[in-house]
Structure formats: structure tokens, C-alpha cells
N, CA, C and O of each residue as an XYZ file, in Angstrom:
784
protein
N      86.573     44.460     90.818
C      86.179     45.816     91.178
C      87.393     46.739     91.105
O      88.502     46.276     91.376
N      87.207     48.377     90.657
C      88.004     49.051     90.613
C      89.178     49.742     91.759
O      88.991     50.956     91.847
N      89.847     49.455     92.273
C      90.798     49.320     93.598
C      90.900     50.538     93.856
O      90.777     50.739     95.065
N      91.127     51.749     93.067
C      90.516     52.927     93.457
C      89.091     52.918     93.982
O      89.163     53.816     94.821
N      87.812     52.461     94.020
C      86.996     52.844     94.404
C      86.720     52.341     96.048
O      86.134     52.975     96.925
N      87.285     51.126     96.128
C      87.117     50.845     97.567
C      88.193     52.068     98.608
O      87.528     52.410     99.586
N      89.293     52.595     98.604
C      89.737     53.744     99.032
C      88.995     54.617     99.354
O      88.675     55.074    100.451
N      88.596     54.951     97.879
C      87.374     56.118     97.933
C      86.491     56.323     98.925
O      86.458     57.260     99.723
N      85.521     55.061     98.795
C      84.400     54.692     99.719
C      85.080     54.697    101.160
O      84.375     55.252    102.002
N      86.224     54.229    101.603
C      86.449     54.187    102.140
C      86.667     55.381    103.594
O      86.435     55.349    104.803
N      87.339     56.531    102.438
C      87.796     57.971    102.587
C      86.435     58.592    103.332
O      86.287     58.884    104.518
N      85.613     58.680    102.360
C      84.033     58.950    102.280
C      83.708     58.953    103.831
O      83.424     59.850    104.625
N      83.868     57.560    103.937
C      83.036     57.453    105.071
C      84.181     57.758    106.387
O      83.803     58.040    107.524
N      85.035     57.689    106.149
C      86.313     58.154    107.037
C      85.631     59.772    107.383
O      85.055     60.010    108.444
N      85.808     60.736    106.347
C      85.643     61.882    106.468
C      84.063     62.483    106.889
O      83.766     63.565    107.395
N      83.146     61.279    106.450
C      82.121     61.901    107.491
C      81.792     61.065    109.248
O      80.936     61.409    110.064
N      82.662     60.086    109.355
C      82.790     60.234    111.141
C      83.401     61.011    111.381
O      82.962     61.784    112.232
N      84.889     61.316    110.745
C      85.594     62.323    111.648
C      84.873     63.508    111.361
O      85.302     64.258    112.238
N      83.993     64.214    110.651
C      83.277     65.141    110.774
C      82.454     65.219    111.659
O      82.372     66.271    112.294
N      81.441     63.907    112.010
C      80.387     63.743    113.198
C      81.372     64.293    114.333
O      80.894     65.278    114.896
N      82.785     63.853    114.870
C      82.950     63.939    115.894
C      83.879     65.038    115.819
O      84.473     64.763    116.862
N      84.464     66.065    115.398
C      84.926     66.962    115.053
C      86.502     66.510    115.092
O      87.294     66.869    115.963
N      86.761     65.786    114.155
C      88.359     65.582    114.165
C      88.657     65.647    113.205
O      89.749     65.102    113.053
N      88.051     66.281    111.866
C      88.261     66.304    110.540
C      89.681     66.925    110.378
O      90.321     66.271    109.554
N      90.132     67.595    110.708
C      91.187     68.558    110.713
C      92.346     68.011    111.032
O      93.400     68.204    110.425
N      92.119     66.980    112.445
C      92.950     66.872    112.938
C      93.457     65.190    112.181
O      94.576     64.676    112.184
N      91.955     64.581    111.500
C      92.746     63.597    111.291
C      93.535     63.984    109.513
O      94.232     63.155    108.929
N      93.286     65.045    109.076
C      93.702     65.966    108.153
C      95.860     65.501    108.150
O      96.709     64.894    107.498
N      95.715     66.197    109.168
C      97.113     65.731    109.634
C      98.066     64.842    109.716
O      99.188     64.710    109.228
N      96.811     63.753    111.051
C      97.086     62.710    110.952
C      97.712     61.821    109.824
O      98.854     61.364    109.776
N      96.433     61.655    108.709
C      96.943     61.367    107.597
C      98.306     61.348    106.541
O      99.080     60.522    106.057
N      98.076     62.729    106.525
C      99.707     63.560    106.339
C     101.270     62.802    106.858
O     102.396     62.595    106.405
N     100.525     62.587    108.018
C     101.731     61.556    108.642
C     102.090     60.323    108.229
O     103.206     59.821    108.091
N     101.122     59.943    108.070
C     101.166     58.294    107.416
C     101.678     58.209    105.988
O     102.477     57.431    105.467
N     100.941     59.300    105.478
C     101.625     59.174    104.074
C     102.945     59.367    103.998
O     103.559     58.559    103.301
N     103.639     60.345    104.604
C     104.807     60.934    104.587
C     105.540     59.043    105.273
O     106.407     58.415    104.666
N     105.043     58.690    106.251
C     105.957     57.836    106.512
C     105.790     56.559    105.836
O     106.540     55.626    106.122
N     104.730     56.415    104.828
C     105.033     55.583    103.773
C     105.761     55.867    102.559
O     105.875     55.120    101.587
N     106.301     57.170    102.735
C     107.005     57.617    101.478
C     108.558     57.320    102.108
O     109.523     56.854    101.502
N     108.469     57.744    103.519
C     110.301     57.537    103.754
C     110.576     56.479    103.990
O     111.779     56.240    104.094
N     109.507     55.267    104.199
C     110.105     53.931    104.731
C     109.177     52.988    103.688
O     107.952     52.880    103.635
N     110.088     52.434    102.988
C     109.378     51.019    101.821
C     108.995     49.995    102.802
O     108.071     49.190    102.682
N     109.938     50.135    103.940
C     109.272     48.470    105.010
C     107.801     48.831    105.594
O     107.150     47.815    105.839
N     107.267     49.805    105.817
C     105.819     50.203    106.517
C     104.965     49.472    105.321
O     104.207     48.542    105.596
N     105.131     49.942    103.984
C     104.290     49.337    102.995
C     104.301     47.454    103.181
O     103.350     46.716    103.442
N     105.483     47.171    102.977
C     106.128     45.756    103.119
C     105.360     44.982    104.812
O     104.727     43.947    105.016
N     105.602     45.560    105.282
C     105.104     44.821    106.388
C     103.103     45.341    106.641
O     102.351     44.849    107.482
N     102.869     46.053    105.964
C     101.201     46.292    106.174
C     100.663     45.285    105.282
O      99.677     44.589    105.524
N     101.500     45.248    104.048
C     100.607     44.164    102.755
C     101.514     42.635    103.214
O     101.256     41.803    102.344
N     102.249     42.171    104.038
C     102.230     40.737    104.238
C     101.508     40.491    105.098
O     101.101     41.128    106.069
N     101.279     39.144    104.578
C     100.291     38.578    104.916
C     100.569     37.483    106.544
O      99.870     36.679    107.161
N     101.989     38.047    106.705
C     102.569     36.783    107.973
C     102.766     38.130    109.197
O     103.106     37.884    110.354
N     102.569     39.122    108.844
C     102.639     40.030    109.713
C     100.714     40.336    110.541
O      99.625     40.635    110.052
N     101.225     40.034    111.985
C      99.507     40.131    112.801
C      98.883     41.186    112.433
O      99.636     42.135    112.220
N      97.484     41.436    112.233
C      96.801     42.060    112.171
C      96.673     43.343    113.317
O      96.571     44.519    112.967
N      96.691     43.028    114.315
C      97.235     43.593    115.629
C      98.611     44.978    115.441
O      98.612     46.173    115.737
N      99.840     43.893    114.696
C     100.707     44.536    114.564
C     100.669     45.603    113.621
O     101.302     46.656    113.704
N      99.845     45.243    112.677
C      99.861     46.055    111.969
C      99.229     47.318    112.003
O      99.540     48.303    111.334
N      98.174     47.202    112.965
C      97.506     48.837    113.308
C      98.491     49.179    114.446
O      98.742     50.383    114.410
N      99.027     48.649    115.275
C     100.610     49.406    115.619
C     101.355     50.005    114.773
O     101.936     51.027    115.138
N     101.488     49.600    113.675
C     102.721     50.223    113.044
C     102.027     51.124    112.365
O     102.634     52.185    112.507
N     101.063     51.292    111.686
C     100.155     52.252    111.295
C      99.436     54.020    112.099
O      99.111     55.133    111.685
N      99.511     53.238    113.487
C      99.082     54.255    114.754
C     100.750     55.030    114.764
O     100.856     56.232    114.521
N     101.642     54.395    114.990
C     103.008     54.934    115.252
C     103.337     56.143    113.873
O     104.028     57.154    113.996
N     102.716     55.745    112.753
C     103.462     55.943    111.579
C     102.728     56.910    111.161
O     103.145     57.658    110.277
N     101.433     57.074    111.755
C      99.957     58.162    111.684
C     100.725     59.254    112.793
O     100.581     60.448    112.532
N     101.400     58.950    113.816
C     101.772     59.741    115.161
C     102.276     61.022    114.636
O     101.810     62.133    114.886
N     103.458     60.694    113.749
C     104.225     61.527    113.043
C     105.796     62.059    114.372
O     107.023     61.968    114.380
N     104.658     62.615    115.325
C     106.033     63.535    116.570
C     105.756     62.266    117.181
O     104.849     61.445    117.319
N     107.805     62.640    117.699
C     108.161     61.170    118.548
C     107.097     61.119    119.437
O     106.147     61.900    119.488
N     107.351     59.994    120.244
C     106.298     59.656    121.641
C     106.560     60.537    122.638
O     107.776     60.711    122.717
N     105.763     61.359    123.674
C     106.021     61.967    124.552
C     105.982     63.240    123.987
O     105.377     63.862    124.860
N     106.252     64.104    123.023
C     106.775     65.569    122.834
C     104.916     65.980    122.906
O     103.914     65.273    122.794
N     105.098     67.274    123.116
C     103.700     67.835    123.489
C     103.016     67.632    122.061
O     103.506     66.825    121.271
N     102.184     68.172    121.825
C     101.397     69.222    120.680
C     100.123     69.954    121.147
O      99.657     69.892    122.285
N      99.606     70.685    120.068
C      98.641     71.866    120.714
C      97.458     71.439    120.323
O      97.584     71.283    119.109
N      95.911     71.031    120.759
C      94.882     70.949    120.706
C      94.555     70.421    119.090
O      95.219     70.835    118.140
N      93.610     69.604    118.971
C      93.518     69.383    117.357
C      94.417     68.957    116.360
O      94.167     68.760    115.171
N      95.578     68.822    117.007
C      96.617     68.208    115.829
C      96.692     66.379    116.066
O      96.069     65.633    116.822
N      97.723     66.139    115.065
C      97.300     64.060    115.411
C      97.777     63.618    116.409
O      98.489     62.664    116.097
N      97.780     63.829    117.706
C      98.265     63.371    118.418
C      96.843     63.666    119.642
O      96.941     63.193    120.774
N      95.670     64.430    119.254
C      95.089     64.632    120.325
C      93.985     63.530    120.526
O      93.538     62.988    119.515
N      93.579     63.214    121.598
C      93.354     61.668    121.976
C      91.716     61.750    121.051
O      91.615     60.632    120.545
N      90.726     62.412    120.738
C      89.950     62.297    119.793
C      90.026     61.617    118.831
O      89.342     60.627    118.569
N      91.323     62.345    117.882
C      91.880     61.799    116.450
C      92.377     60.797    116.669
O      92.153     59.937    115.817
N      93.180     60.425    117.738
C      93.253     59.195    117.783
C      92.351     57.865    117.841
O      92.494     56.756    117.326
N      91.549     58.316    118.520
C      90.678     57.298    119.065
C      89.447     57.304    117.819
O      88.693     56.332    117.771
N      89.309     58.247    116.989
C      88.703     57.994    115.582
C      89.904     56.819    114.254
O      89.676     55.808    113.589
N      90.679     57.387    114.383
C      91.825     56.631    114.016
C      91.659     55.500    114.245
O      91.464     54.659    113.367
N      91.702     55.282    115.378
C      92.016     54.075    115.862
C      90.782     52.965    115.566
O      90.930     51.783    115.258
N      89.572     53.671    115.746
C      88.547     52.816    115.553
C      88.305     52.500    114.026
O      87.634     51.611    113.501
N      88.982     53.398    113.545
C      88.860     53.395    111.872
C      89.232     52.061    111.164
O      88.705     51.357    110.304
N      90.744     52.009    112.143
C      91.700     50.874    111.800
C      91.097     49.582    112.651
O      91.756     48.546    112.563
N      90.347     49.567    113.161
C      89.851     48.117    113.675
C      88.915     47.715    112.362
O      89.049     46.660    111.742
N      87.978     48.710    112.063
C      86.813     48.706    111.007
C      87.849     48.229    109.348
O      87.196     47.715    108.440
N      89.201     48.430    109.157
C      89.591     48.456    108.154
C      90.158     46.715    108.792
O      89.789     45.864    107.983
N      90.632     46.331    109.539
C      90.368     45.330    110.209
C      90.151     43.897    110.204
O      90.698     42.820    109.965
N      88.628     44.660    110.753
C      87.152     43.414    110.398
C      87.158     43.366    108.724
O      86.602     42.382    108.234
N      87.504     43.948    108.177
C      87.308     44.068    106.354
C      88.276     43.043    106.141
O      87.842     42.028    105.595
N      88.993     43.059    106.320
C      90.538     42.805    105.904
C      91.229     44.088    104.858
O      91.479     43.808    103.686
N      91.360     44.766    105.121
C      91.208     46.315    104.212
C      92.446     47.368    104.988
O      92.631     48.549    104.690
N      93.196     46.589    106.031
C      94.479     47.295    106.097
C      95.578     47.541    105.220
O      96.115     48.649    105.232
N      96.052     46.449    104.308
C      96.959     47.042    103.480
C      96.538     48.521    102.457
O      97.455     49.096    101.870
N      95.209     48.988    102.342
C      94.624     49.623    101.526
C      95.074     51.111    102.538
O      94.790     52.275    102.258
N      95.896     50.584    103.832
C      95.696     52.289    104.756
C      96.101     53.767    103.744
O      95.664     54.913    103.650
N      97.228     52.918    103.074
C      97.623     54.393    102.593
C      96.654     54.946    101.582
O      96.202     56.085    101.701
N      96.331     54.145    100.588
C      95.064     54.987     99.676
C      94.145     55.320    100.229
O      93.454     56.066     99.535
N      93.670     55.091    101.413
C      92.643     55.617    102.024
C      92.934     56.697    102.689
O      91.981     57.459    102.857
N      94.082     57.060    103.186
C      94.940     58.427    103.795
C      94.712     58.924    102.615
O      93.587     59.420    102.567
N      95.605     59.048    101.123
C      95.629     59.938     99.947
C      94.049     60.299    100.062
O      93.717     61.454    100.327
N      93.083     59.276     99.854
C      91.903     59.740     99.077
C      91.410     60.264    100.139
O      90.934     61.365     99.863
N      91.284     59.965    101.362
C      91.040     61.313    102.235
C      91.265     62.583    102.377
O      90.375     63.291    102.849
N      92.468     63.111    102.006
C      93.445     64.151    101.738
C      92.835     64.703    101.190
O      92.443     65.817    101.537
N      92.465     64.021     99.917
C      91.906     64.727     98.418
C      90.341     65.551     99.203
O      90.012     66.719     99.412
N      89.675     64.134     99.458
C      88.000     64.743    100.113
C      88.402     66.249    101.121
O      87.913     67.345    100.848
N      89.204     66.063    102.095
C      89.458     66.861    103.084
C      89.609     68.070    102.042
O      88.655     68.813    101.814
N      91.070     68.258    101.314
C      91.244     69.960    100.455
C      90.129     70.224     99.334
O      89.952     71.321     98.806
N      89.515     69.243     99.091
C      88.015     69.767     98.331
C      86.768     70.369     98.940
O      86.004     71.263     98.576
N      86.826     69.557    100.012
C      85.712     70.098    100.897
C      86.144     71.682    101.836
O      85.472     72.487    102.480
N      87.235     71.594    101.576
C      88.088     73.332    102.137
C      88.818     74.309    101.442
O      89.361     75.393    101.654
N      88.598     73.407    100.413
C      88.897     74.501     99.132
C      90.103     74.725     99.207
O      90.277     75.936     99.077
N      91.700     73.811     99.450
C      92.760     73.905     99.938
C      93.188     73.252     98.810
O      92.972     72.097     98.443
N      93.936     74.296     98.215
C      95.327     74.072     96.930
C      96.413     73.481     97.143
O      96.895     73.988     98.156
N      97.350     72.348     96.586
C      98.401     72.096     96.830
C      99.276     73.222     95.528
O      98.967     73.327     94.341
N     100.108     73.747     96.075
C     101.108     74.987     94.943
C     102.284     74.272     95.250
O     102.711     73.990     96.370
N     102.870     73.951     93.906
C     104.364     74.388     94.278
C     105.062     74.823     93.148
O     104.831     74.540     91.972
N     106.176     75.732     93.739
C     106.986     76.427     92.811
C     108.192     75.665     92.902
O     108.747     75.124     93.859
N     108.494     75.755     91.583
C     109.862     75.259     91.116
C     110.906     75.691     90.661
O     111.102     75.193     89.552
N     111.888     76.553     91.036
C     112.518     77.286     90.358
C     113.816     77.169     90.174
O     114.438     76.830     91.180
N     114.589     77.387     88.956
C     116.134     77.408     88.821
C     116.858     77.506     89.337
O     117.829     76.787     89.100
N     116.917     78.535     90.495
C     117.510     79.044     91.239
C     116.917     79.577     92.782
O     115.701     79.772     92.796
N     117.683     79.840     94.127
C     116.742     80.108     94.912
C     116.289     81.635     94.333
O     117.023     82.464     93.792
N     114.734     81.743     94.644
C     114.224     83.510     94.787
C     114.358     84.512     96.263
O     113.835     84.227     97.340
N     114.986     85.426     96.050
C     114.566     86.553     96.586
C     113.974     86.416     97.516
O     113.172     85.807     96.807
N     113.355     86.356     98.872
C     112.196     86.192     99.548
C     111.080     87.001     99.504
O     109.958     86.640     99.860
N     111.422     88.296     98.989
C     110.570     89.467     98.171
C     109.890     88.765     97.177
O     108.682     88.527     97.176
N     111.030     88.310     95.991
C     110.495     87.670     94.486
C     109.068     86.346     95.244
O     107.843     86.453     95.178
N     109.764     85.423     95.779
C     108.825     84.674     96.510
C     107.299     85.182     96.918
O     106.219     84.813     96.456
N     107.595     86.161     97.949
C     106.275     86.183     98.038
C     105.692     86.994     97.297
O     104.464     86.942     97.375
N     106.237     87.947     96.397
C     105.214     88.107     95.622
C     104.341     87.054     94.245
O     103.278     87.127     93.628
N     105.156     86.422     94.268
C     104.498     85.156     93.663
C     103.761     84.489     94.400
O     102.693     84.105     93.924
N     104.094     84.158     95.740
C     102.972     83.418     96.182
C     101.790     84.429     96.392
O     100.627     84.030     96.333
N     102.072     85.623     96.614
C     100.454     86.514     96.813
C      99.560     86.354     95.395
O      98.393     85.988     95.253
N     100.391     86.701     94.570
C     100.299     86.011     93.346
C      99.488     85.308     92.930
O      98.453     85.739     92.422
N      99.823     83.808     93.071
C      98.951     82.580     92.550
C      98.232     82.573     93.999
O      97.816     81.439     94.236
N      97.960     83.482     95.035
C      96.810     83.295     96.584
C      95.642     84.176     95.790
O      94.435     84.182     96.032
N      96.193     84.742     95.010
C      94.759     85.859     94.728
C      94.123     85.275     92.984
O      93.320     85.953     92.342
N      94.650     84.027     92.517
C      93.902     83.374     91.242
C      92.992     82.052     92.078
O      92.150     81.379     91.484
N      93.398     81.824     93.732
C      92.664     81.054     93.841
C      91.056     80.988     94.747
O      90.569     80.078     95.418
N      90.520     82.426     94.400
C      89.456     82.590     94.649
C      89.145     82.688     95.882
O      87.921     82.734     96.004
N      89.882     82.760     97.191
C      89.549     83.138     98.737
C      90.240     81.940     99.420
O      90.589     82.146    100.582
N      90.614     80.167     98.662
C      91.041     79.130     99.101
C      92.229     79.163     99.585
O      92.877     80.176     99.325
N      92.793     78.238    100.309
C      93.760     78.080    101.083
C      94.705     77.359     99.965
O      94.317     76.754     98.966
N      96.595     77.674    100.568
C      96.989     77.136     99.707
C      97.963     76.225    100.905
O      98.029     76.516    102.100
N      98.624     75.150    100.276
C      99.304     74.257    100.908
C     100.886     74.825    100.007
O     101.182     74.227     98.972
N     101.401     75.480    100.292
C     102.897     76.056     99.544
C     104.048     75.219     99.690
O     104.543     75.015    100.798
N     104.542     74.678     98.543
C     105.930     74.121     98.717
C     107.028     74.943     97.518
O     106.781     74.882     96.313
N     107.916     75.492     97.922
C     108.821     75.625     97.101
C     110.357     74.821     97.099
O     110.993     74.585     98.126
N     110.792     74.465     95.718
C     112.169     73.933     95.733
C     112.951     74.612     94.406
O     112.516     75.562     93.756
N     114.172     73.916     94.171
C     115.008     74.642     93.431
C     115.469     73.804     92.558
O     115.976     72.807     93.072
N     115.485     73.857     90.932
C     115.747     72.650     90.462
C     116.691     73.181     89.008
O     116.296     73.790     88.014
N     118.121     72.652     89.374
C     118.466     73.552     88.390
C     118.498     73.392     86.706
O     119.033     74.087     85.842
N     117.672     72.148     86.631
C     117.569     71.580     85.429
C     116.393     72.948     84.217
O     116.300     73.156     83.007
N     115.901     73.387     85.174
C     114.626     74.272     84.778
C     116.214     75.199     84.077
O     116.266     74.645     82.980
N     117.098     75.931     84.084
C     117.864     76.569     83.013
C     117.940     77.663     83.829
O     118.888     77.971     84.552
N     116.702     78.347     83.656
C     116.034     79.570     83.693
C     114.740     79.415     84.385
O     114.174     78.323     84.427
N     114.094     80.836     85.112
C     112.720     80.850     85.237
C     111.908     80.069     86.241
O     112.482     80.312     87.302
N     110.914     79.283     86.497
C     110.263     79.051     86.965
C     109.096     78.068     86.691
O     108.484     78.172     85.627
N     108.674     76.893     87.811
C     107.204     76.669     87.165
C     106.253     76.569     88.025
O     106.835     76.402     89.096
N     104.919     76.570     88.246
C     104.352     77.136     89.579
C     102.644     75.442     89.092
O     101.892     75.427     88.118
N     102.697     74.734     89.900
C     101.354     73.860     89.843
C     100.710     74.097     90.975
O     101.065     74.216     92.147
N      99.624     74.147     90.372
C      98.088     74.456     91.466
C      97.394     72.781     91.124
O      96.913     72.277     90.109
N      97.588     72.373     92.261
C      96.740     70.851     92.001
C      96.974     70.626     90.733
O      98.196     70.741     90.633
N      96.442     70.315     89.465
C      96.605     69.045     88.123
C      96.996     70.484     87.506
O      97.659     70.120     86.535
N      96.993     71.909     87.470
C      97.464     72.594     86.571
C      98.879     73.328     86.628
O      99.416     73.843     87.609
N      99.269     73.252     85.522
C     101.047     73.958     85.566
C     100.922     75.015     84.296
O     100.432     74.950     83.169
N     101.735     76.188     85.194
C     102.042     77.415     84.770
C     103.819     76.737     84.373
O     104.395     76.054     85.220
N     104.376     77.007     83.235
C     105.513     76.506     83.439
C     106.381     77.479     82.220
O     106.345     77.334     80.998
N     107.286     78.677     83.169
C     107.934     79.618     82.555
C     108.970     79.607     82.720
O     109.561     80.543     83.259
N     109.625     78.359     82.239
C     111.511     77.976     82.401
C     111.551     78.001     81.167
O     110.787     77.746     80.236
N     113.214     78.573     81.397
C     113.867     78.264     79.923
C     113.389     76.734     79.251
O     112.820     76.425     78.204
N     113.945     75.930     80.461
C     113.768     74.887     79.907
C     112.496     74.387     78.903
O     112.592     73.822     77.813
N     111.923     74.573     79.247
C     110.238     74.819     78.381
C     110.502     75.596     76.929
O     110.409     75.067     75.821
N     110.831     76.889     77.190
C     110.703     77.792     76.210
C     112.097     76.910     75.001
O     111.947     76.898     73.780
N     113.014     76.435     75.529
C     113.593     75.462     74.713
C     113.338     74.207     74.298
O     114.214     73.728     73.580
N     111.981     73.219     74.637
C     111.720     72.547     74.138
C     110.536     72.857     72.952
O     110.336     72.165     71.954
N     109.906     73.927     73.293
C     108.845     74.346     72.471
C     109.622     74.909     71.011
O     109.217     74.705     69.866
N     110.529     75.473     71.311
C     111.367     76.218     70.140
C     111.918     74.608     69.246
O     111.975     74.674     68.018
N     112.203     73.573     69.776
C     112.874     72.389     69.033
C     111.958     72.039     68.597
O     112.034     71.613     67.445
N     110.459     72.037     69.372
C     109.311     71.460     68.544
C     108.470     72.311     67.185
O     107.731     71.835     66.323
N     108.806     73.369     67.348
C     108.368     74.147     66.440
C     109.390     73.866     65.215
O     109.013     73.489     64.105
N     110.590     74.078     65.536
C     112.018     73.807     64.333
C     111.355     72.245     63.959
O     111.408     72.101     62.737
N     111.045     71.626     64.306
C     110.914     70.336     63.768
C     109.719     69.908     62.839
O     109.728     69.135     61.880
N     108.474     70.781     63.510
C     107.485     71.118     62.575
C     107.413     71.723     61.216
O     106.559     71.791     60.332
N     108.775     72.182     61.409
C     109.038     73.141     59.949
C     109.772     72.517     59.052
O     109.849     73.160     58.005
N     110.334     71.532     59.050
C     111.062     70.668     58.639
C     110.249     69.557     57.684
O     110.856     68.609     57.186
């Protein structure tokens, strides 16, 4: 069977309990967390997919790694830390569990993600640019690509990359606007080469 699709299904049904019980949002977040802390730590992956590590332990390290803010610091209503999302969470991860379907946590966070900004119409953008912008130049770009995306929300990241030469490149989810030198100089080598 296709290993993307059990995620999927998975997500699916993730996103309509936490909808029954209104934690969609919050486990929105949640998620966010987990992923992020499977991106900064290779041992969370390593210790969820062995097989000598308890089952037990492992929705510990998963709950901790979903937490995101240390233990103890406040947060405000609806974010992952409020005992709802948790306790959807939590029951999620017993159900992934009984499956044997814990090492799968993180694709099931991504493909949740995905269901969650589709169902809210929430863009991931980010700009890439040569150099830092202006905070003027900035936002008028981001008002910018806020008013091609039809009333939806955007998730904004900008960074600075100085390989781009020149210019700029701006992705909305799978599409790229991409107005760097760097570009405009590979297109020019590909054209010289066509002529040849």
C-alpha cells in the first residue's frame, strides 16, 4: 500500500475529531510543533521508528515535542498547550498506538497541516531575496502577493539569500514567481545555448 495514503487517512480523520471538538486550530499548532521539532532533532525521528524504544515512551516524547513552549510558561486560550488539544492529541496518539502507526506521527502532522490550510484557505509565501528589503519595500510586496490571494490567509516567511545576485523570488504554496538575477542569468545561458 501507498505510505502516503495511510498519513492521509490518517490526517482526515485527525482533522475531523479535532473539528467535532473544537481544537482544529489549536491542534493546527500543535502540529507545527512537532514538525519543527522533528526538523531540529534527527534523535525524535530515531527514537519514534525503533523498534526497542516503549510504546509508552514514545507518545512521551511525541506529547513533549507537540508542546513546543517549555513546561510551565503560560499560553493564551486555544493554542497547543490548552488541555482540549491536548487531550485530543493525546487520544490521537493512543489510537496511532493500538495501530502500531506511531512512527508515521510526523506525516500525519504534515498531512494534517496540508488538510488544515486547505480547508482555511491559508497560503504558505515566502520571499527570498538578495539582500535584506526596506520594511516599506517588504510590505508592499507582501500586500502585494495578500491581494493575488483572493481574501486567504497567508503564512509569511521571509529570508535573504545572497546567491539570488539580484532581485527576488516570492512562492505561494507549489508556485514561484522568481525575479533574481540569478534566474534572468540562467535563462540568458539557456537561450545562448539554444542558438548554438
Amino acid at each position: 500500500m501507498n505510505e502516503g495514503l495511510i498519513p492521509n487517512r490518517y490526517a482526515k480523520a485527525l482533522y475531523k475529531f479535532a473539528c467535532e471538538k473544537g481544537a482544529d486550530q489549536g491542534l493546527y499548532r500543535l502540529t507545527g510543533n512537532l514538525v519543527k521539532s522533528f526538523a531540529d532533532n534527527s534523535a525524535l525521528k530515531d527514537a519514534v521508528t525503533n523498534p526497542f524504544v516503549a510504546d509508552d515512551k514514545k507518545i512521551q516524547l511525541l506529547m513533549t515535542a507537540a508542546a513546543g513552549a517549555p513546561a510551565g510558561s503560560a499560553s493564551p486560550k486555544g493554542t497547543a498547550d490548552d488541555a482540549s488539544v491536548r487531550e485530543v492529541y493525546a487520544d490521537f496518539l493512543k489510537l496511532l498506538k493500538q495501530n502500531k502507526r506511531l512512527a508515521m506521527a510526523r506525516e500525519i502532522a504534515l498531512a494534517y497541516r496540508e488538510i488544515y490550510r486547505r480547508q482555511n484557505r491559508i497560503y504558505r509565501v515566502t520571499v527570498v531575496s538578495a539582500q535584506p528589503l526596506d520594511p516599506s519595500e517588504e510590505g508592499r510586496l507582501k500586500n502585494l502577493v495578500a491581494s493575488h490571494l483572493d481574501g486567504g490567509k497567508m503564512e509569511y516567511t521571509f529570508r535573504v539569500d545572497p546567491d539570488l545576485i539580484g532581485g527576488f523570488t516570492v512562492d505561494i504554496d507549489n508556485e514561484r514567481l522568481d525575479a533574481s538575477v540569478k534566474n534572468e542569468l540562467k535563462q540568458l545561458r539557456l537561450r545562448l545555448l539554444g542558438q548554438a
